[in-house]
KOLKETI-777312 format. One line per 10 residues: for each residue x, y, z of C-alpha. Coordinates in pm, 1 decimal. Example, Ala and Ser with C-alpha at 12.3 -4.5 7.8 and 13.67 -1.06 7.14 Angstrom:
<nodes>
1230.0,-450.0,780.0; 1367.0,-106.0,714.0;
</nodes>
This chain:
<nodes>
7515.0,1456.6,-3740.4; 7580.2,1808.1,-3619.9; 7351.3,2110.1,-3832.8; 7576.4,2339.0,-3801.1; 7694.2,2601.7,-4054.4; 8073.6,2677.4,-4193.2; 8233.0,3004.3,-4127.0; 8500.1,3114.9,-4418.5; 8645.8,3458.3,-4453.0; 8783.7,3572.6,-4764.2;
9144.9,3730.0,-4725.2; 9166.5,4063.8,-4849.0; 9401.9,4010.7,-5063.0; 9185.0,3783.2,-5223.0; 8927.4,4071.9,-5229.2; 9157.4,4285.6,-5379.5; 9277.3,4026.1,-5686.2; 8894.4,3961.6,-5735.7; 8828.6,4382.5,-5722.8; 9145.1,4432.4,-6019.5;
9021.9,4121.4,-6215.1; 8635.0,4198.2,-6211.3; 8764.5,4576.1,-6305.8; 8978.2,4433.0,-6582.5; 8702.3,4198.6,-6727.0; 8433.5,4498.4,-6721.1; 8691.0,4760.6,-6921.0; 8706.5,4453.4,-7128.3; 8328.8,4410.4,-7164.1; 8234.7,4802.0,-7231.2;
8547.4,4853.1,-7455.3; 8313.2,4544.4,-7646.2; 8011.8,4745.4,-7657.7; 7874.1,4486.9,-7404.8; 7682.5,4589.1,-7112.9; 7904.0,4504.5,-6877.2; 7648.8,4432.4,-6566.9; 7451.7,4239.5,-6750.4; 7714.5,4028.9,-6906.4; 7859.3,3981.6,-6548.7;
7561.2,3879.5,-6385.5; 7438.3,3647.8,-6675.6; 7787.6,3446.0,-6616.5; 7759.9,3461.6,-6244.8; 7380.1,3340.2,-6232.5; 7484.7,3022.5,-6509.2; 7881.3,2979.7,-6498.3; 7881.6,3075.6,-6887.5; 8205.6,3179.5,-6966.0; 8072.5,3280.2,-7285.4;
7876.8,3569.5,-7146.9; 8240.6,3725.0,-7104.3; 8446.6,3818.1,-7412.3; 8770.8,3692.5,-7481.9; 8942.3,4037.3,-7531.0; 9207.5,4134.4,-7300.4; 9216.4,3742.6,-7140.9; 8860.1,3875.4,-6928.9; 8699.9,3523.2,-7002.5; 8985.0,3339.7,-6895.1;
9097.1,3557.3,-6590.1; 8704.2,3570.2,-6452.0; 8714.9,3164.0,-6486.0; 8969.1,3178.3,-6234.8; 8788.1,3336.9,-6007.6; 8589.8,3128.1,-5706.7; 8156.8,3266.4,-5833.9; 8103.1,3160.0,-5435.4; 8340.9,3377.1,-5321.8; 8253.5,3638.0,-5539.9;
7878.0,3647.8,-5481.3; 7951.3,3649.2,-5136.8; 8155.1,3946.4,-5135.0; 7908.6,4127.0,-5359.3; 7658.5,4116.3,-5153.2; 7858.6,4186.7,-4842.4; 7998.1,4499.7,-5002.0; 7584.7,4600.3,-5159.9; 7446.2,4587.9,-4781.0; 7774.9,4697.9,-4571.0;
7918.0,4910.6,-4821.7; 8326.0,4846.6,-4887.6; 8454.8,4746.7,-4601.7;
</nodes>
């Protein structure tokens, strides 16, 4: 058995779609009176789609969203900056 890790790359229009959608569900959130960070980063830590409100379709439109993918590009874009 080979130890050996798997390379993926995100496509960037996939980073884009996840950039409008996370957008869209944190108008969502503060239009709430939410925090919106914390919200965000409660679902991402537990996969609770009820930390995200249902207004404006956020809840269902950040469920279709990949929380791998996402984290990973999170903290790409935190220690590389947007690129």
């Amino acid at each position: 058995m080979t130890d050996s890790t798997i390379k993926f790359k995100v496509p960037s229009d996939d980073k884009e779609n996840m950039r409008l959608i996370l957008r869209t569900v944190f108008d969502a959130l503060n239009e709430k009176g939410y925090n919106p960070i914390n919200q965000i980063v409660g679902y991402l830590l537990t996969e609770d789609p009820t930390y995200i409100t249902n207004y404006n379709n956020a809840r269902s439109m950040i469920c279709k969203l990949d929380r791998d993918e996402l984290m990973q590009h999170l903290v790409k874009c935190f220690l590389f900056g947007n690129k």
